[in-house]
C-alpha positions as CSV (number, residue, x, y, z in Angstrom):
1,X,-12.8,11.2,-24.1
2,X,-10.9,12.9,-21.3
3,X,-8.0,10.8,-19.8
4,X,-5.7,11.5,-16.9
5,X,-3.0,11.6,-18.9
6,X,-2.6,14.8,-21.5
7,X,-6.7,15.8,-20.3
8,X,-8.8,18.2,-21.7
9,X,-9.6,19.4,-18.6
10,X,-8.4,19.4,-14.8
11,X,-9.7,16.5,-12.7
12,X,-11.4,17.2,-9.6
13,X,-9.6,14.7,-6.8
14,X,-9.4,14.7,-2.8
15,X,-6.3,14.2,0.1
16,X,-7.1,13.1,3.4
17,X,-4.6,14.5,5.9
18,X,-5.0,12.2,9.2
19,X,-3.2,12.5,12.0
20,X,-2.3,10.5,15.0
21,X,-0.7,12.2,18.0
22,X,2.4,13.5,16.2
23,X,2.5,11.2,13.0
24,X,1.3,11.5,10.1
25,X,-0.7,8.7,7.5
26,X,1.6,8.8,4.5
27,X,1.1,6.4,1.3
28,X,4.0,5.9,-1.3
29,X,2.6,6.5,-4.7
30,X,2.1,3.5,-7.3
31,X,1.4,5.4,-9.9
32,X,2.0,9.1,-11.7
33,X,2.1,11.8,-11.2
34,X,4.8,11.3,-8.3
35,X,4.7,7.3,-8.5
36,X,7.5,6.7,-5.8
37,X,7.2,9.4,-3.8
38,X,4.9,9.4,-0.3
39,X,2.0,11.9,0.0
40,X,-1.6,11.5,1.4
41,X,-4.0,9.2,0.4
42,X,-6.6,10.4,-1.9
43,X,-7.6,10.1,-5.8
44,X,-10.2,11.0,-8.0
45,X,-14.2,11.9,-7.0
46,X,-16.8,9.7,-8.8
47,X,-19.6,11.6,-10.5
48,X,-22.4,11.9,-8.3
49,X,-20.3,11.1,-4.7
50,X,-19.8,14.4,-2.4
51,X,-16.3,15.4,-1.6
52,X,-16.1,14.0,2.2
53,X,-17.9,11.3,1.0
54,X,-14.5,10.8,-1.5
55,X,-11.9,11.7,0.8
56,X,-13.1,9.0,3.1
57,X,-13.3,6.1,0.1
58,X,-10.0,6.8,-0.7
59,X,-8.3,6.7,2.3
60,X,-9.8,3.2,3.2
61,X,-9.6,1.9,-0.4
62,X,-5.5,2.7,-0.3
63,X,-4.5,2.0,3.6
64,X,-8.1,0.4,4.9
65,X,-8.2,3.0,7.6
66,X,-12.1,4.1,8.8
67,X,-12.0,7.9,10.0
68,X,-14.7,10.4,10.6
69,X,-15.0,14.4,11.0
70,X,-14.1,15.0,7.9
71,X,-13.5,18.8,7.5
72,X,-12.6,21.1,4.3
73,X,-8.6,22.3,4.7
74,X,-7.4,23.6,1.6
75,X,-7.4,23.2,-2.3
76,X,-4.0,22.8,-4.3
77,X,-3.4,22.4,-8.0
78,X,-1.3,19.8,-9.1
79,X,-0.4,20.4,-12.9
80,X,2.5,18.4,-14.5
81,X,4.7,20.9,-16.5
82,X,6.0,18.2,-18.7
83,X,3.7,19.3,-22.1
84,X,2.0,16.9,-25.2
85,X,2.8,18.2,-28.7
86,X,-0.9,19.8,-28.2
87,X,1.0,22.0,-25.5
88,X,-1.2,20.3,-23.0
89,X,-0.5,19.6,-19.8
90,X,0.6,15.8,-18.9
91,X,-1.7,15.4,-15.7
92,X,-4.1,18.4,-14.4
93,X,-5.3,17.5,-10.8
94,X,-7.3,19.9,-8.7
95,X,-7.3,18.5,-5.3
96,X,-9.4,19.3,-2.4
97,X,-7.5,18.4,0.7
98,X,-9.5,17.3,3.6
99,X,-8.4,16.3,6.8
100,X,-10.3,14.1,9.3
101,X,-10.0,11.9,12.5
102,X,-8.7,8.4,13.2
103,X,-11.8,5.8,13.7
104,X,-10.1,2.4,13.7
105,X,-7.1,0.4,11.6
106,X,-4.1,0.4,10.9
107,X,-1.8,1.6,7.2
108,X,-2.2,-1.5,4.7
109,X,-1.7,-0.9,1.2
110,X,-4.2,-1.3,-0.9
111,X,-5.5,0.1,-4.5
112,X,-3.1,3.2,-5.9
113,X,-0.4,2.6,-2.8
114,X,2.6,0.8,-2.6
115,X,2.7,1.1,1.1
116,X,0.8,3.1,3.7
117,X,2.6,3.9,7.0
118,X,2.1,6.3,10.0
119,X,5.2,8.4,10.0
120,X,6.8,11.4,12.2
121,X,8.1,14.3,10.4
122,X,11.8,13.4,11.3
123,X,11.3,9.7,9.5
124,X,9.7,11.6,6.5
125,X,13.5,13.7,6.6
126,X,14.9,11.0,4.3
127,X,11.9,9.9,2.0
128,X,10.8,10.9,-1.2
129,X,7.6,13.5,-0.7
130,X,5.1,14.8,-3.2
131,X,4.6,18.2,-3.2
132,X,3.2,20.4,-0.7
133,X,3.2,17.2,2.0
134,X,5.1,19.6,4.9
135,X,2.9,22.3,4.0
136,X,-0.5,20.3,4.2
137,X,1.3,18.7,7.5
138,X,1.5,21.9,8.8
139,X,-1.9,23.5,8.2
140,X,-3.8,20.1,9.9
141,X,-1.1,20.5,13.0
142,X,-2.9,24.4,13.2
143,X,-5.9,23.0,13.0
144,X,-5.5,20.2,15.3
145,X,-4.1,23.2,18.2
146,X,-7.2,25.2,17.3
147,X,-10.2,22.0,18.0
């Protein structure tokens, strides 16, 4: 049986980048990879449930926001380095990122988040951020100028 944790193979999983004016939704992380650290909301897709479909369960199962338009942005790899004794990876994510437009709520943290906030880059200058969270910023802000 594949696990998160040491798996046998990569797990497919989404982000939802959502914007609002200038800020940004950010969650802090419950749990690894990057428990502690703030990132976008997202998890793993269920077998059977389209990628949009995912992005938008996740955000409003971790900060009960509803958003729509949800449009394909990019696809990152997340794999831990930190190896098993099998030489395995410790957590294998592929992550479809997915960004999409404020419907209605506001950040409450729910399921895998510890908080959920809306936050401009400058308060983000002291915080904690998973990986690739200015870059993913940065390709919904072109995006956003380009719509």
């Amino acid at each position: 049986m594949t696990t998160a944790e040491y798996p046998d193979r990569p797990y497919v999983g989404v982000l939802t980048v959502l914007m609002r004016q200038e800020k940004v939704l950010l969650v802090k992380r419950r749990f690894d990879p990057e428990a502690g650290k703030w990132g976008f909301p997202g998890g793993k897709q269920k077998l059977g449930e389209r990628i949009f479909a995912a992005a938008l369960r996740e955000l409003h199962e971790e900060t009960q926001i509803i958003a729509e338009n949800p449009r394909f942005l990019t696809v990152l790899d997340v794999i831990d380095a930190v190896l098993s004794q099998k030489d395995k990876p410790r957590f294998h994510y592929s992550l479809i990122c997915v960004a999409c437009d404020w419907v209605s709520g506001e950040p409450c943290a729910g399921d895998d988040a510890e908080d959920a906030q809306w936050l401009s880059q400058s308060d983000t200058d002291h915080l904690p951020l998973c990986r690739e969270v200015l870059n993913l910023w940065s390709l919904a802000r072109a995006m956003q100028k380009k719509a």
